[in-house]
N, C-alpha and C positions, 0 to 999 in steps of 0.2 A: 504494500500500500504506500503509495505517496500524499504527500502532504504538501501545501504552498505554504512560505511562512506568514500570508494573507489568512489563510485557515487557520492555523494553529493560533495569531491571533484574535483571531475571532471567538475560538474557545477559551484564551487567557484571558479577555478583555485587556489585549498587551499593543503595545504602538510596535509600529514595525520602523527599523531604522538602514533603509538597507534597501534589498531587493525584495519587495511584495510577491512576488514571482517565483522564489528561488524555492527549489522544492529538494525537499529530503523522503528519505523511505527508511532508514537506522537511525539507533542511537549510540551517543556513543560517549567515553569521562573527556574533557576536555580538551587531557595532554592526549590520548589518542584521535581523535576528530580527523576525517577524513574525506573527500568530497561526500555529501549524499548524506551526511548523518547529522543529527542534532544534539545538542550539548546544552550546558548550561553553565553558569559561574553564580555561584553564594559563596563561598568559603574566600575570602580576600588573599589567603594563602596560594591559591590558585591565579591569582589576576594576571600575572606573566605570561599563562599560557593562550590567555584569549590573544594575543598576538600573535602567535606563531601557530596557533591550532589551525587547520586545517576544513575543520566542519562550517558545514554550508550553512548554519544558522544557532545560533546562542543566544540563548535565554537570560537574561540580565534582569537586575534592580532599577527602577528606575531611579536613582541616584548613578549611576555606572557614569563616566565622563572618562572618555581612553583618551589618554595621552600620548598614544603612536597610532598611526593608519592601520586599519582593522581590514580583515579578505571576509571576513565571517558577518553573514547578515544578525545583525540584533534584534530581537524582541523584546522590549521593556514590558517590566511586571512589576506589580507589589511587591511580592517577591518570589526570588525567582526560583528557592527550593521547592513552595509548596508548589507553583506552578507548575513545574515540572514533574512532582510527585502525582499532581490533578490530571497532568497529561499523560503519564503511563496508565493510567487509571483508563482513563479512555480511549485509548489505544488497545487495552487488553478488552476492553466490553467492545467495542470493533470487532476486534479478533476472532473472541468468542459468537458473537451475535451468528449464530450457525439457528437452522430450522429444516425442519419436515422429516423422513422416516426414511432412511435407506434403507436398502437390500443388500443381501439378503439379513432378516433382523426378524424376531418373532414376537406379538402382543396374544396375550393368549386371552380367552374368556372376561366380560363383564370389566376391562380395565378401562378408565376414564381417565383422560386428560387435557387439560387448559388448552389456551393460546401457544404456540412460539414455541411446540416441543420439538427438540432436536431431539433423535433417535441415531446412533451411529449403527452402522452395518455388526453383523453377528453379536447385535445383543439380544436380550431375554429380558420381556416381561411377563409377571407368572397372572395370575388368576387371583381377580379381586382386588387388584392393583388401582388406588387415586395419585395422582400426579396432577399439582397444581401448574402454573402460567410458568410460561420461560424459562424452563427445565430444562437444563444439557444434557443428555446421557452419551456420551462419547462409546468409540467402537469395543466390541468384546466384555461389555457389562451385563449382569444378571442382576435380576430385582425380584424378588422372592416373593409366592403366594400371599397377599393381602398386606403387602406396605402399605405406606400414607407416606408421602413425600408433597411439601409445600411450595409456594413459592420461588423461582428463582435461585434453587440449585444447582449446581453442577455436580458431573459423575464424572471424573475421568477415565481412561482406557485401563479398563483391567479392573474395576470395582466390585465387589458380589456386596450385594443386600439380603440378608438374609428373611426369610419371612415371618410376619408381622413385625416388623420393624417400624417405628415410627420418627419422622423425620419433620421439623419444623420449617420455618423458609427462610434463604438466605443462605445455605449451608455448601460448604464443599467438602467432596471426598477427593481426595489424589489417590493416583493410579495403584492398585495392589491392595489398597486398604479394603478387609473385611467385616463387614458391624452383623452383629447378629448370629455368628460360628455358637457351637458349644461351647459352656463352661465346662472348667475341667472338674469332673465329677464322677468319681469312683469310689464303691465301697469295697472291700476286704472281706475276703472268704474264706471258708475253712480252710478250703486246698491251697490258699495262700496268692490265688489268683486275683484280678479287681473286675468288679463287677460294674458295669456302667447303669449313674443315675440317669435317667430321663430328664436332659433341661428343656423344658417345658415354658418359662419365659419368656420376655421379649426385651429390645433395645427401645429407648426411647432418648431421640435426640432431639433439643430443642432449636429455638431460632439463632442464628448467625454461630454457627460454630463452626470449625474448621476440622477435618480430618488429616493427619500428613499421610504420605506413601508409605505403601505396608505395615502402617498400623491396626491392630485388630480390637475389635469391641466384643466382648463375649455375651451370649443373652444369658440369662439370672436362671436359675434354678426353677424358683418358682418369683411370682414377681417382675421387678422390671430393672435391669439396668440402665441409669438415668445419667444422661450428660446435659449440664442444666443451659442456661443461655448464655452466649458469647466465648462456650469453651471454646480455647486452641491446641490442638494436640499437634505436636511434632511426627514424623517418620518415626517408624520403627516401634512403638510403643506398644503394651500390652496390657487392655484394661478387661480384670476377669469378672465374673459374673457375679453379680447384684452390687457392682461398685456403683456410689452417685460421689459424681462429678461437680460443684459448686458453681456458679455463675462465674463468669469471667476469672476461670484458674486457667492459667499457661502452664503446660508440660513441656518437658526437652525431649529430644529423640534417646530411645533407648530404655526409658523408664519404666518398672515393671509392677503393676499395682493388683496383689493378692484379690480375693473374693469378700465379699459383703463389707469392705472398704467404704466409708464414707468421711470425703473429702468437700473443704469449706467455699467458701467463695472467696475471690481476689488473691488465689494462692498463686506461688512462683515456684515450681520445681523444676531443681534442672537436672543434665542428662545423667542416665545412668544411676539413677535413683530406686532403690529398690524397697517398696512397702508393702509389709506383711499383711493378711489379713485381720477384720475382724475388728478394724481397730478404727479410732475416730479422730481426724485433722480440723484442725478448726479455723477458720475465717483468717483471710491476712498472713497467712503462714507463707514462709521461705525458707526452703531447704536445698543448701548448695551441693554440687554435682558429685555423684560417685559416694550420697551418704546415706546408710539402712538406716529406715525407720521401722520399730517394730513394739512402739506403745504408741498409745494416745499423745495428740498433741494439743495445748491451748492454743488458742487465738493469739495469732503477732509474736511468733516466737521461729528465730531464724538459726537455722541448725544446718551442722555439717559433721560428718563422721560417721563412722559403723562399727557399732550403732552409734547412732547419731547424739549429738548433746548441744547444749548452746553455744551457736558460733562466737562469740566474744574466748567462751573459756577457752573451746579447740583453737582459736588463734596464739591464744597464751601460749597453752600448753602444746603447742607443735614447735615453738621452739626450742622447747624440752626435749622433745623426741627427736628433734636433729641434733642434739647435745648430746644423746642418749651415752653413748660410748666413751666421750670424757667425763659426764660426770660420773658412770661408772670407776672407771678410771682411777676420778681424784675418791671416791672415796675409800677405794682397795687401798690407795696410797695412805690414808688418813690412817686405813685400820694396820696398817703396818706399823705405824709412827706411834699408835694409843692402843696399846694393850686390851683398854678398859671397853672399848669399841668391840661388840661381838657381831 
């Protein structure tokens, strides 16, 4: 897709200083710019390279006054981070704005849906299926017996939904990600073999939440597992059955969250986090990377370690533990010197 820098700003509400005409189709950081691509300069650390950059058009402050001859068309803005943050924004809803059903692709029995659904080729809709307005389902996705999926989601390539799943609007899955697999659930038998529970559950995801790639949602045993409004999950995560998920909690990639877990709103956990089940987190919590949690946590308490403890003390006490060896050391030395020392 190309662009005039006429166009672009028209959607900035940006003066054009330059060429009206000049059109780009990339983007591109500054110091690299190259004919065709767009750029921007906010950081005044940058400002040397708007001379020498290369790109056919930059996004400026209107305060910007160059003091050597410029090759690069300017757009003036309020400014010019968020501007430009506004215009990938819309660039990617371009991108996306995809519609109608290819082939070959299956909707099975009694499924309803909106306006402006994109269907990509070999996917699967099951039976009993609602799908609300301007719904992407990208190629090689499965959507499972009697979902409910809302408003203005996207599915990317490679998604399964598992059945009765329920999805609010606004929401994305990236590609691999599973909601709705079994929880792990097995009982123990005489012969020392495991017996498989029936998860019988379901997923229920609310509005504006985000899925990352190859993340999996397991359904609940009995009940529901709940991801509340505006969760973000990372790649790679694993949230098992009957977890609830708090309102606007961010997870890192990697993180692995035991069964009947319940976690608070506006929490921060990062990668590689590993929490036990059964156990309850509370509102406001941050717990930094690579640290087991395996009791309860209050509210607004930020922890790091495995098991985990308050990150104030673990910062003390870690450079203890890189001491560890001299102050062993000095106190062999002491009990040499003082008898009385056992």
């Amino acid at each position: 897709m190309k662009f005039t820098a006429a166009q672009i700003a028209g959607i900035l509400e940006g003066e054009v200083v330059g060429n009206p005409d000049a059109e780009v189709f990339k983007l591109a950081k500054i110091e690299e710019g190259t004919q065709g691509s767009l750029t921007f300069l906010a950081n005044p650390k940058y400002v040397n390279f708007i001379y020498t950059t290369e790109a056919t058009i930059t996004i400026v402050n209107n305060d910007f006054v160059p003091e050597n001859e410029l090759t690069t068309t300017l757009i003036k803005v309020e400014d010019a981070y968020q501007s430009f943050s506004k215009l990938l924004e819309y660039y990617n809803q371009v991108k996306l704005m995809k519609s109608g059903i290819e082939q070959p692709s299956v909707i099975s029995e009694n499924v309803t849906y909106g306006e402006q659904l994109y269907l990509g080729s070999f996917s699967y809709i099951g039976k009993n299926v609602t799908i609300g307005n301007n719904v992407k389902i990208y190629p090689n996705c499965f959507i499972g017996d009697n979902v409910t999926i809302g408003d203005n989601c996207i599915f990317f390539a490679g998604v399964k939904i598992y059945s009765e799943t329920e999805i609010g609007n606004n929401c994305n899955f990236h590609s691999g990600c599973v909601v709705g697999s079994d929880g792990f659930g097995f009982a123990p038998t005489e012969d020392g073999t495991f017996s498989k529970i029936p998860q019988i559950g379901n997923v229920i995801i609310e509005d504006d939440v985000e899925v990352g790639a190859n993340t999996t949602i397991d359904r609940a045993t009995l009940g529901t597992t709940l991801i509340r409004k505006g969760v973000k999950l990372d790649n790679h995560i694993q949230v098992a059955h009957n977890v609830e998920i708090g309102e606007n909690t961010v997870i890192a990639a990697q993180t692995g969250i035991a069964g009947s877990t319940k976690i608070g709103s506006n929490c921060m956990i990062g990668g590689q986090v590993g929490i036990a089940g059964h156990i309850t987190i509370g509102n406001n919590v941050r717990v930094q990377a690579q640290s087991g949690i395996g009791k309860n946590i209050n509210d607004g308490e930020v922890l790091q370690g495995s098991p985990s403890f308050g990150y104030a003390d673990y910062s003390k006490s870690y450079v203890h533990f890189r001491n560890l060896p001299k102050i062993v050391a000095d106190i062999e030395e002491l009990k040499k010197n003082n008898n009385t020392i056992k």
